[in-house]
GURO-273714 format. One record per residue: residue number from 0; residue in one letter; z, y negated, x of N, C-alpha, C in turn. Coordinates in pm, whole numbers, plus 32768, in hexadecimal, padded with zeros to 4 digits. Example, Ala and Ser with C-alpha at 12.3 -4.5 7.8 and 13.67 -1.06 7.14 Angstrom:
<pts>
{pos: 0	code: A	n.Z: 830C	n.Y: 8239	n.X: 8527	ca.Z: 830C	ca.Y: 81C2	ca.X: 84CE	c.Z: 830C	c.Y: 814A	c.X: 8528} .
{pos: 1	code: S	n.Z: 82C4	n.Y: 80E1	n.X: 8505	ca.Z: 82CA	ca.Y: 806A	ca.X: 8557	c.Z: 8313	c.Y: 7FFD	c.X: 850A} .
</pts>
This chain:
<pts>
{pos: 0	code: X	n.Z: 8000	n.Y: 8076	n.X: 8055	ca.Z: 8000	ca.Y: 8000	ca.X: 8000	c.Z: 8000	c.Y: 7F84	c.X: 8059} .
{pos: 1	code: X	n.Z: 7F93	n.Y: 7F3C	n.X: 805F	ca.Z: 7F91	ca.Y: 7EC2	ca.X: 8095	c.Z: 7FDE	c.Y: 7E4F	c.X: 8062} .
{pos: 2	code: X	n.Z: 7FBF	n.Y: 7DBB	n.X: 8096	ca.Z: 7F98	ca.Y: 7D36	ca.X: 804E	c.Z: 7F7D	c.Y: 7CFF	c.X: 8045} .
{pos: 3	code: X	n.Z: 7F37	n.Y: 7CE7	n.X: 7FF1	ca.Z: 7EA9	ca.Y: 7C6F	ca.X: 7FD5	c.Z: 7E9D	c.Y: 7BFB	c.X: 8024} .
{pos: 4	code: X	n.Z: 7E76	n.Y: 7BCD	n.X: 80A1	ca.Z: 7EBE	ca.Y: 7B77	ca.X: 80ED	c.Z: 7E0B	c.Y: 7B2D	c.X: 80DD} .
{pos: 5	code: X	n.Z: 7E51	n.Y: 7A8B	n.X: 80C7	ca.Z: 7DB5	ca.Y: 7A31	ca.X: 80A8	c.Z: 7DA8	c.Y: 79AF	c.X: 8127} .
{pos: 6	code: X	n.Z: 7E1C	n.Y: 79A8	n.X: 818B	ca.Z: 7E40	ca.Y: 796E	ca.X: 8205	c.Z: 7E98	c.Y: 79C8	c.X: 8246} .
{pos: 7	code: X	n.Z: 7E59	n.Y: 798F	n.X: 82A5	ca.Z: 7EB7	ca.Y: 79BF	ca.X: 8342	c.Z: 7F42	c.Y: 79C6	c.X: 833D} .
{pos: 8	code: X	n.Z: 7F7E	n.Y: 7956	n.X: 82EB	ca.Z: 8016	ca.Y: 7972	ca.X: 82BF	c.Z: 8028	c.Y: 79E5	c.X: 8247} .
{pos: 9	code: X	n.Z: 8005	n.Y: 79D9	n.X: 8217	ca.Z: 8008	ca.Y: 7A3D	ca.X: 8175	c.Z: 8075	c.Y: 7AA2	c.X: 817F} .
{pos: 10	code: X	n.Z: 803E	n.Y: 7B09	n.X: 81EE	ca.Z: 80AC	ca.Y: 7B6E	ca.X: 8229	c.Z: 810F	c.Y: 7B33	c.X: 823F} .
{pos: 11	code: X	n.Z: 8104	n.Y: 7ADA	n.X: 8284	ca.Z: 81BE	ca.Y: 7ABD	ca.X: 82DF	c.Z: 81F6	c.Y: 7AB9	c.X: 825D} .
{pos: 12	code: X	n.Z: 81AD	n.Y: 7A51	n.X: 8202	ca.Z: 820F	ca.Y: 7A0C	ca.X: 8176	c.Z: 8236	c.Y: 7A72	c.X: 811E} .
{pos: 13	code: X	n.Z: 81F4	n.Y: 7ADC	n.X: 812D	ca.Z: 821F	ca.Y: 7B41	ca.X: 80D1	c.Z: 826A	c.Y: 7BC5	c.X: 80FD} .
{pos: 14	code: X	n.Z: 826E	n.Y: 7BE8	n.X: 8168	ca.Z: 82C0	ca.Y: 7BFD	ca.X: 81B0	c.Z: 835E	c.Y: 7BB7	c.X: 81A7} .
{pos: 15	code: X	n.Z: 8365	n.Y: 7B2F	n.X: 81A3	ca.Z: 83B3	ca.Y: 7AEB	ca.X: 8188	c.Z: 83F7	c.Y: 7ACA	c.X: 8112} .
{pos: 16	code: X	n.Z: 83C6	n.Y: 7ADC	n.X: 80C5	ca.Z: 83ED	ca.Y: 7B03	ca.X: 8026	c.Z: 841B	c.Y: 7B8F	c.X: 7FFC} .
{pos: 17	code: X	n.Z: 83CD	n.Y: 7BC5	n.X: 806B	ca.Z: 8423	ca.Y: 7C86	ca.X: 8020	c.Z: 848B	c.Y: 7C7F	c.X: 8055} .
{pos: 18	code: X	n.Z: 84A0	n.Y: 7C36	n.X: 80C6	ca.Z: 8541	ca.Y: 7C3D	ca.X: 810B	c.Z: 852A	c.Y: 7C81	c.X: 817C} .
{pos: 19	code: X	n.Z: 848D	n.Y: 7CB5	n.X: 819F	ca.Z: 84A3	ca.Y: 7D21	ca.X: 8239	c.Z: 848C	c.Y: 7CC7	c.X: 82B4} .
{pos: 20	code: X	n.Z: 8481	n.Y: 7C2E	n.X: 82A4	ca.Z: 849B	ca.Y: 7C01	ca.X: 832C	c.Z: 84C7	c.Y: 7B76	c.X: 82FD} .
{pos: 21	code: X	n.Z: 8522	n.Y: 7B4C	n.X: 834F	ca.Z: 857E	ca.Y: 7AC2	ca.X: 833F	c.Z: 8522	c.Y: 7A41	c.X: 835D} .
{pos: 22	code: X	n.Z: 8554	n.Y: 79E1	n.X: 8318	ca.Z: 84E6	ca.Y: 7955	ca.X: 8363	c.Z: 84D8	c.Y: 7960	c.X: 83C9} .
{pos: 23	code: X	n.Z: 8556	n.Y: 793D	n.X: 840F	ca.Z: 854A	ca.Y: 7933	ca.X: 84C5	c.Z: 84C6	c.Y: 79AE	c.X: 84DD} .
{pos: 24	code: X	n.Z: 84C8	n.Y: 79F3	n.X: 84BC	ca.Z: 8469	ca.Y: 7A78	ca.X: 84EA	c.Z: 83E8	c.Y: 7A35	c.X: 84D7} .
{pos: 25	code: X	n.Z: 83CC	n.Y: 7A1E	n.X: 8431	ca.Z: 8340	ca.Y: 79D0	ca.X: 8424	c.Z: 832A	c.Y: 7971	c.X: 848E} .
{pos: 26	code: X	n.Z: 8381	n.Y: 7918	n.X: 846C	ca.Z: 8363	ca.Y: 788A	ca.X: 84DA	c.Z: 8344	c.Y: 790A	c.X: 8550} .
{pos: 27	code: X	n.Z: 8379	n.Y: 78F7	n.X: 8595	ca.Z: 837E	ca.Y: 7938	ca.X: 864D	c.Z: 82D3	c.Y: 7988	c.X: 863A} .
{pos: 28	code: X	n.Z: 82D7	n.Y: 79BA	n.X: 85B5	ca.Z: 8266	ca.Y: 7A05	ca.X: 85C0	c.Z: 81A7	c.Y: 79B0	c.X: 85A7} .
{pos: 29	code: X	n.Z: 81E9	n.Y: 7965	n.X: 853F	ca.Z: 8191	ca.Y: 78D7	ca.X: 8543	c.Z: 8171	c.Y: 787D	c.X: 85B5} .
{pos: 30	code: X	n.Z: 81CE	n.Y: 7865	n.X: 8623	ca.Z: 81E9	ca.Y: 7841	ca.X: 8697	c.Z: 8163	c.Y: 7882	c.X: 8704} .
{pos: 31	code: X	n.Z: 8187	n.Y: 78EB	n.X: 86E6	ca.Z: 812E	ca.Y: 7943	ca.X: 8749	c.Z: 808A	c.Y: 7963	c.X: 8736} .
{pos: 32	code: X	n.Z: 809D	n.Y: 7980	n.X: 869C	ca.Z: 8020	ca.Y: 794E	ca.X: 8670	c.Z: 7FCB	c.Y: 78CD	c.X: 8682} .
{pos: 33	code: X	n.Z: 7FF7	n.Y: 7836	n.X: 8698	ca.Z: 7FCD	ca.Y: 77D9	ca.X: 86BF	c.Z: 7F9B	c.Y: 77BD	c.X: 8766} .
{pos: 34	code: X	n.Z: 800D	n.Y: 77F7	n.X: 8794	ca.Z: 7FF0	ca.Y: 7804	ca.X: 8825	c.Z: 7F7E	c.Y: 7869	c.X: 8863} .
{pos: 35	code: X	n.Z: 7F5B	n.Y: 78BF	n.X: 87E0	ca.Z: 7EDE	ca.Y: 7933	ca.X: 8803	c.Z: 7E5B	c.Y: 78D1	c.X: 87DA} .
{pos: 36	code: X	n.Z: 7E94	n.Y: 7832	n.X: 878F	ca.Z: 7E0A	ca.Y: 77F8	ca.X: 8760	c.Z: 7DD1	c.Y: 7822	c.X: 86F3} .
{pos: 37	code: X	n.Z: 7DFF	n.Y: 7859	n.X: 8693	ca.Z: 7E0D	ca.Y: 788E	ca.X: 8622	c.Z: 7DC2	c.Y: 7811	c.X: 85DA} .
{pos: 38	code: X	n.Z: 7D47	n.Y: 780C	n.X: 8589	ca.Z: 7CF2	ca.Y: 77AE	ca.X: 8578	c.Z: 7D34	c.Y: 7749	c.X: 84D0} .
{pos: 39	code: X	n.Z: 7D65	n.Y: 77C1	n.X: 846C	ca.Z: 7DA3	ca.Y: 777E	ca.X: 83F8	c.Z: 7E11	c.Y: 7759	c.X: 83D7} .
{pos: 40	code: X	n.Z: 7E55	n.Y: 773D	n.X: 8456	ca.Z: 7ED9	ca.Y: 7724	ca.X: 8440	c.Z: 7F07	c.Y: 7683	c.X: 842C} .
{pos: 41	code: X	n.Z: 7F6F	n.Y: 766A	n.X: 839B	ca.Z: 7F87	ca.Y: 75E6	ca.X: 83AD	c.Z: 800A	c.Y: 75E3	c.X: 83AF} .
{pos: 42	code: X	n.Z: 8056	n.Y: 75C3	n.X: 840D	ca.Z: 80B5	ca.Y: 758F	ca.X: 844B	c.Z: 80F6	c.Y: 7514	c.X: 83F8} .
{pos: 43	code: X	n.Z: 816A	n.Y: 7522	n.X: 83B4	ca.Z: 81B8	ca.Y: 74B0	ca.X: 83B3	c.Z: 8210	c.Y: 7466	c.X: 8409} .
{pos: 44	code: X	n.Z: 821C	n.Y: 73D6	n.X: 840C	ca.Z: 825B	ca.Y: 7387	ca.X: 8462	c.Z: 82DA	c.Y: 7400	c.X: 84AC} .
{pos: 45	code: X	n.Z: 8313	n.Y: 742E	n.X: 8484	ca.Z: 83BE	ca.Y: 747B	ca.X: 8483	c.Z: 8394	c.Y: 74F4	c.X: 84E7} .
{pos: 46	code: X	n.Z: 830D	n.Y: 7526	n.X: 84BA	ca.Z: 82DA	ca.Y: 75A1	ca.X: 84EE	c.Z: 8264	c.Y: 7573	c.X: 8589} .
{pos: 47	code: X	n.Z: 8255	n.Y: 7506	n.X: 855A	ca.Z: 81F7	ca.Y: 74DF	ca.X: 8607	c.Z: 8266	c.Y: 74A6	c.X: 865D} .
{pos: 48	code: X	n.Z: 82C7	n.Y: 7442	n.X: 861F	ca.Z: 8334	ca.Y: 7456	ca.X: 867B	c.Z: 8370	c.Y: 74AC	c.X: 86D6} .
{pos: 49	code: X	n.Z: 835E	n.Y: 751F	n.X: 86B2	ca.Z: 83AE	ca.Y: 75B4	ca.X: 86EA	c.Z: 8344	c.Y: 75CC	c.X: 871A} .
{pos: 50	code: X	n.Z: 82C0	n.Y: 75CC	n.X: 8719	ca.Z: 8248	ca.Y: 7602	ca.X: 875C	c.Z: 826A	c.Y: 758C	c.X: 87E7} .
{pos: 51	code: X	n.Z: 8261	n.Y: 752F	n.X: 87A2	ca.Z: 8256	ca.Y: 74D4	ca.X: 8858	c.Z: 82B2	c.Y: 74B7	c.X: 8898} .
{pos: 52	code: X	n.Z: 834B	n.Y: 74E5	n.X: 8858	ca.Z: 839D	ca.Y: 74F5	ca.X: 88CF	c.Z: 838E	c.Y: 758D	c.X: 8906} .
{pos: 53	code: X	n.Z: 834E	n.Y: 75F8	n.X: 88E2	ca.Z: 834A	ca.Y: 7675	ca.X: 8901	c.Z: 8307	c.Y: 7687	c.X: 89A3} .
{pos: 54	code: X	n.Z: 831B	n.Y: 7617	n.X: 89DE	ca.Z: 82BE	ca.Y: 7651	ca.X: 8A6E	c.Z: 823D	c.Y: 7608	c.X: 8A5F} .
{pos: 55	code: X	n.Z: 81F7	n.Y: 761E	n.X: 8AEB	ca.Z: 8166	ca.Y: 75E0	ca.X: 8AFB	c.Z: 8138	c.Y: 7646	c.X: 8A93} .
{pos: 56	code: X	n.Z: 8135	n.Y: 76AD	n.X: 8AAC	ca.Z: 80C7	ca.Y: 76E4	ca.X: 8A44	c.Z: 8097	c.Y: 76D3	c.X: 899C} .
{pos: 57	code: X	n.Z: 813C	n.Y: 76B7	n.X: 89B1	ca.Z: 8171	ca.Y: 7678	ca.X: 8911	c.Z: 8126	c.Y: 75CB	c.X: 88E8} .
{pos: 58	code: X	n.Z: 8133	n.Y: 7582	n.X: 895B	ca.Z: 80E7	ca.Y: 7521	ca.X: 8979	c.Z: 8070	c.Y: 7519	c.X: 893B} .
{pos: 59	code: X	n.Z: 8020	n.Y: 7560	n.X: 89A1	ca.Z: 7F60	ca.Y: 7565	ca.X: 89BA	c.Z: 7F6E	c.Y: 759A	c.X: 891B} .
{pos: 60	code: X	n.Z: 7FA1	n.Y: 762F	n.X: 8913	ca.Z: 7F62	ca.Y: 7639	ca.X: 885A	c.Z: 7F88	c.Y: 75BF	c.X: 87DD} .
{pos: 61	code: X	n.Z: 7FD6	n.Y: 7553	n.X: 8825	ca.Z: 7FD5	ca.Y: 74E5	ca.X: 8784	c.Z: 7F5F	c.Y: 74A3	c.X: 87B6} .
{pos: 62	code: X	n.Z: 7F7C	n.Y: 74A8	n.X: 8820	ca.Z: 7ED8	ca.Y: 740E	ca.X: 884E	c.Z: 7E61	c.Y: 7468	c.X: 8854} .
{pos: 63	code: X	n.Z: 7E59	n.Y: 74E1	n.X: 880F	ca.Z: 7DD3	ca.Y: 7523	ca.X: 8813	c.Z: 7DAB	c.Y: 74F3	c.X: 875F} .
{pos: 64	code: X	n.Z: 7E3A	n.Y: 7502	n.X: 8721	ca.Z: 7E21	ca.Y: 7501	ca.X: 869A	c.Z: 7DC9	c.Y: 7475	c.X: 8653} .
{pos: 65	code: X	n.Z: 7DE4	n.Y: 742C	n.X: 86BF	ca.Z: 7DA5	ca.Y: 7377	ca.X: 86A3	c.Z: 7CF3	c.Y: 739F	c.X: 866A} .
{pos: 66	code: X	n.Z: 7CB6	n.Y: 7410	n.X: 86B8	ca.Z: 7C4C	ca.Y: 7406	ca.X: 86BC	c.Z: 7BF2	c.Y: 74A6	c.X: 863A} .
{pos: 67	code: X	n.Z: 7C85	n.Y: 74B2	n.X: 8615	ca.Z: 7C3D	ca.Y: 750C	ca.X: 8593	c.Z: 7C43	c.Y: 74A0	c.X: 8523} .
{pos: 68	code: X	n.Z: 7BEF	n.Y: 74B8	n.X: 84A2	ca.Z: 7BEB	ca.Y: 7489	ca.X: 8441	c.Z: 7C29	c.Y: 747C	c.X: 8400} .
{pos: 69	code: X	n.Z: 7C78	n.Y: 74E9	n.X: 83D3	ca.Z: 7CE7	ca.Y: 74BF	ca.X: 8336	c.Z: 7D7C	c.Y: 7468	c.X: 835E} .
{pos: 70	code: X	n.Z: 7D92	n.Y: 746B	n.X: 8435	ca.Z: 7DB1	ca.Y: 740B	ca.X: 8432	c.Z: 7DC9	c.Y: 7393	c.X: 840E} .
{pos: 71	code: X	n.Z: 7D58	n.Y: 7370	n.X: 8410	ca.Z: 7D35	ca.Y: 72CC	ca.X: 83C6	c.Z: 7D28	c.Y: 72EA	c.X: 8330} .
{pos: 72	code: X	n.Z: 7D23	n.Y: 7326	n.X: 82DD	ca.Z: 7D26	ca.Y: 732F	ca.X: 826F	c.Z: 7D77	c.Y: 72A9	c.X: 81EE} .
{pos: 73	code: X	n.Z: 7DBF	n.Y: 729E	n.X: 8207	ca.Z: 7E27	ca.Y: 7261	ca.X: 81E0	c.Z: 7E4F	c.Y: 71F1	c.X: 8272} .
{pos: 74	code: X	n.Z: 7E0E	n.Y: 715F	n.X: 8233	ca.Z: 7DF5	ca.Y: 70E5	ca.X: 82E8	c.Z: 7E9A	c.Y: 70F3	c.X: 82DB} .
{pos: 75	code: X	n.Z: 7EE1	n.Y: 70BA	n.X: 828E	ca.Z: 7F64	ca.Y: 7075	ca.X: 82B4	c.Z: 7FC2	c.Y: 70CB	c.X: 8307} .
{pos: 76	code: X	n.Z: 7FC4	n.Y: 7169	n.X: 82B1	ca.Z: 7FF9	ca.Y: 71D4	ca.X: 82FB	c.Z: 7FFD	c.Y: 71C5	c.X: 8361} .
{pos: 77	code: X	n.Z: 7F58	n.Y: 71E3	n.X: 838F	ca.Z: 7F35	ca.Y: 71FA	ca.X: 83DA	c.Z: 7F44	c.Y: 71A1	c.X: 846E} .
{pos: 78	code: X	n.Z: 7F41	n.Y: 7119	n.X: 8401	ca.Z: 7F42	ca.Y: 70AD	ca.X: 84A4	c.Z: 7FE1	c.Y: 70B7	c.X: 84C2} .
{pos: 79	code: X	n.Z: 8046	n.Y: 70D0	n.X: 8463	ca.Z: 80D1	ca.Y: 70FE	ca.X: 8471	c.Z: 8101	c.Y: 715E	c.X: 8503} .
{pos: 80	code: X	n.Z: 80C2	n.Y: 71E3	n.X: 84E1	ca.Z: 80AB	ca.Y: 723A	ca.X: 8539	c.Z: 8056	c.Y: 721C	c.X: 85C9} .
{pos: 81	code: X	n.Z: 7FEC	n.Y: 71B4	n.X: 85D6	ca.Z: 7FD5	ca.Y: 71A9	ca.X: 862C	c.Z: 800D	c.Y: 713E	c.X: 86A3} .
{pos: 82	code: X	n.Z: 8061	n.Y: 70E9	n.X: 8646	ca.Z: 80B7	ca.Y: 70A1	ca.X: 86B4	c.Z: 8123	c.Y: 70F5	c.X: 86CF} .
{pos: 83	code: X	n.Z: 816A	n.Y: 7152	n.X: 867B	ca.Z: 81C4	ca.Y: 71C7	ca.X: 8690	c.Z: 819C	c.Y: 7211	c.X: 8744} .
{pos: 84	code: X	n.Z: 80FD	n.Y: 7245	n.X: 871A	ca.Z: 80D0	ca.Y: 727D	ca.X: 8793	c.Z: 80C8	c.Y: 7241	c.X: 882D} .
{pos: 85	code: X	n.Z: 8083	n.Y: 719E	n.X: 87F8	ca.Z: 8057	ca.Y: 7140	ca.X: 886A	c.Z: 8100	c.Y: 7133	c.X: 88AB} .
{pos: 86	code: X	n.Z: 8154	n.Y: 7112	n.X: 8862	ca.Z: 8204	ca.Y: 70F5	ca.X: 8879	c.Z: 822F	c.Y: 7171	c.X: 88DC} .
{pos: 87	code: X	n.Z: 821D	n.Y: 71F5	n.X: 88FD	ca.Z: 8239	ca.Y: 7264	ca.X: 890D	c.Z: 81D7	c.Y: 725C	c.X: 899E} .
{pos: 88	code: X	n.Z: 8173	n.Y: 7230	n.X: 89A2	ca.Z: 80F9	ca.Y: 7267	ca.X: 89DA	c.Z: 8112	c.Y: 7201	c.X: 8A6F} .
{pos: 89	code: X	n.Z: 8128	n.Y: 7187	n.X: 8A76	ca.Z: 8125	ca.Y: 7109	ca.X: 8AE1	c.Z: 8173	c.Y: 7152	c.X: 8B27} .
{pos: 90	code: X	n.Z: 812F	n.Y: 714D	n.X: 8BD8	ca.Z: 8182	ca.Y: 717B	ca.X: 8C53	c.Z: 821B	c.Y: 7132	c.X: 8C54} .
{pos: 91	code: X	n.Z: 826D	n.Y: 718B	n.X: 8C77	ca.Z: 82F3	ca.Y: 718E	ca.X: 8C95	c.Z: 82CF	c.Y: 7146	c.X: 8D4C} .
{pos: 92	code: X	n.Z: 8300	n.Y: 70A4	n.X: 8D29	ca.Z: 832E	ca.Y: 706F	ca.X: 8DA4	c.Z: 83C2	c.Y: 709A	c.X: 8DC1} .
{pos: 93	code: X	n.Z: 83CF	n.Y: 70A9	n.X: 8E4E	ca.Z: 846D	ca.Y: 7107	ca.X: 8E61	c.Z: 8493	c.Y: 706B	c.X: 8E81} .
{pos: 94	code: X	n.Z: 8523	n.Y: 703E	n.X: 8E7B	ca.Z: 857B	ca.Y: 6FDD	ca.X: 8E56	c.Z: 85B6	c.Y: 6FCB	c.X: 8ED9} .
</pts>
């Protein structure tokens, strides 16, 4: 018995509703999925946060996301999230 999954999230979320894996699990697992470049993924402010403090790699996959489409879908979000990213992204002068 499968499930009908119509996005890349579908599984995690339903998974997440039967109770067989905890948020933290989704997230961490959503996480990883982005960092593989995972092409339909939309990221909320709360959830790219945790992507771009997650490490460079965590990094490069939000500033890859600038250049898929459903990104921009929604400007305000979107320009939201991208000063989120640009904020995250500027070299660390050491003090």
């Amino acid at each position: 018995m499968g499930i009908p999954a119509f996005s890349t999230l579908a599984p995690l979320d339903a998974q997440t509703q039967l109770t067989r894996i905890v948020s933290e699990q989704r997230d961490a697992a959503q996480r990883a999925l982005a960092k593989a470049y995972i092409a339909d993924l939309t990221l909320d402010p709360r959830q790219l946060a945790a992507l771009l403090n997650d490490g460079r790699e965590g990094r490069i996959a939000a500033l890859a996301m600038l250049v898929k489409p459903p990104f921009w879908r929604n400007l305000p979000l979107a320009f939201a999230k991208y000063t989120l990213i640009a904020a995250h992204s500027r070299p660390q002068i050491p003090s």
